[in-house]
N, C-alpha and C positions, 0 to 999 in steps of 0.2 A: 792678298787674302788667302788663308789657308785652305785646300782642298776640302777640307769635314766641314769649316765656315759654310763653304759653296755649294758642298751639297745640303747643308740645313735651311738655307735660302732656297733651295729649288722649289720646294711647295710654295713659297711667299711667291717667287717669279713666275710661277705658273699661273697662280691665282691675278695677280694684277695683270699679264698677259690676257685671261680672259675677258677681264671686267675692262681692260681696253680695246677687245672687240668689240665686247657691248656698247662701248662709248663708238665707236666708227659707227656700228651699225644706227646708231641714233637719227632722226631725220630733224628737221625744225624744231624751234624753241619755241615760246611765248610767257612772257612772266606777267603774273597775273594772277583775278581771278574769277572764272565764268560763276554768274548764277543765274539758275534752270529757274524760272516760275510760271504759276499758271495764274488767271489773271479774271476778275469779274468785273464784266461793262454795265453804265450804267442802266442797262434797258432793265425797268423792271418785269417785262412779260420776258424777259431771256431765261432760258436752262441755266444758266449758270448761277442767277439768283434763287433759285428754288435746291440744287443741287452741287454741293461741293468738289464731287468729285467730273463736275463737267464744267469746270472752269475752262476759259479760251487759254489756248498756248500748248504747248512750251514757249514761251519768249528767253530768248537769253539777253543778258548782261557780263560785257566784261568791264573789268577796273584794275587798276594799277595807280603806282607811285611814280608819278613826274616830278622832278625837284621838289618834294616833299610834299605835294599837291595830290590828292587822288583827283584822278582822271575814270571817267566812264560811257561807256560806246555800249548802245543798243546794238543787236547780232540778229543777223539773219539765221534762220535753221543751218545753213551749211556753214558758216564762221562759224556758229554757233560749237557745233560739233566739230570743227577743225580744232578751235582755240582748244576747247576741252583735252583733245589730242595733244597736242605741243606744251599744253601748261603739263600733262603727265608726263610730255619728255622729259620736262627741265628738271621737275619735281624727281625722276628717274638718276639722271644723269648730276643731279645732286649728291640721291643716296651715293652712285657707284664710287663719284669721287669722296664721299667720306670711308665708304669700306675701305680705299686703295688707299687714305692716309691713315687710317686703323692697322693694315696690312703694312706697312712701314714703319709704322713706329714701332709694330713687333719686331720685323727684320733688324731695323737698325739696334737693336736690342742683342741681336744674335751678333749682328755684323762686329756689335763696338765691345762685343766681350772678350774680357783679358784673360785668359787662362790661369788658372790657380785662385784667380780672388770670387768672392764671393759675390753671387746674383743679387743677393737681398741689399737692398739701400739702405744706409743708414742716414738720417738728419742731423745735418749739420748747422752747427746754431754759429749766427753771427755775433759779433759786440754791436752791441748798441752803438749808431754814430751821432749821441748826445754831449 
């Protein structure tokens, strides 16, 4: 690859260089999805029946897809707030790897170009295989 090639890559290699620190520094995963709600018992003399905003809880719920099955697990406060934590990793470390194939298909754009011809794409049409 030609020297000027290699230097127009460096911001690309610099850029995925970070966003794969970001990725090392990641901790746990969890796929899925927590829901936070708050919850009214039957007692009719209870606060929560007089008042909305003194519902019991937070209760969590997580769920997912098992062999095409949702699955769902009542959560303690502290799952609770873990799960929440790890479904942001994955959801995190999702985005990072779509930047870093964003950031690639620029570069290989730079990498795979021919000197002298033209950037713009032209379409080219098939014959029909009728």
């Amino acid at each position: 690859m030609e020297q000027a090639t290699l230097e127009r890559l460096r911001p690309y290699r610099e850029r995925v260089r970070r966003l794969a620190a970001e990725l090392a520094r990641t901790e746990f995963l969890k796929k899925g999805t927590v829901i936070r709600h708050y919850a009214r018992c039957g007692n009719p003399n209870c606060r929560c029946q007089r008042d909305p905003v003194q519902r019991h809880g937070p209760y969590y719920r997580w769920s997912t897809k098992v062999a095409g099955k949702t699955v769902t697990r009542h959560l303690s406060d502290e799952e609770g707030r873990l799960y929440l934590d790890w479904i942001a990793n994955r959801r995190r470390v999702r985005q990072i790897i779509d930047q870093i194939e964003r950031i690639s298909e620029r570069a290989a754009a730079i990498a795979l170009e021919v000197p002298g011809r033209s950037t713009a794409r032209t379409a080219r049409s098939r014959p029909s295989r009728r």
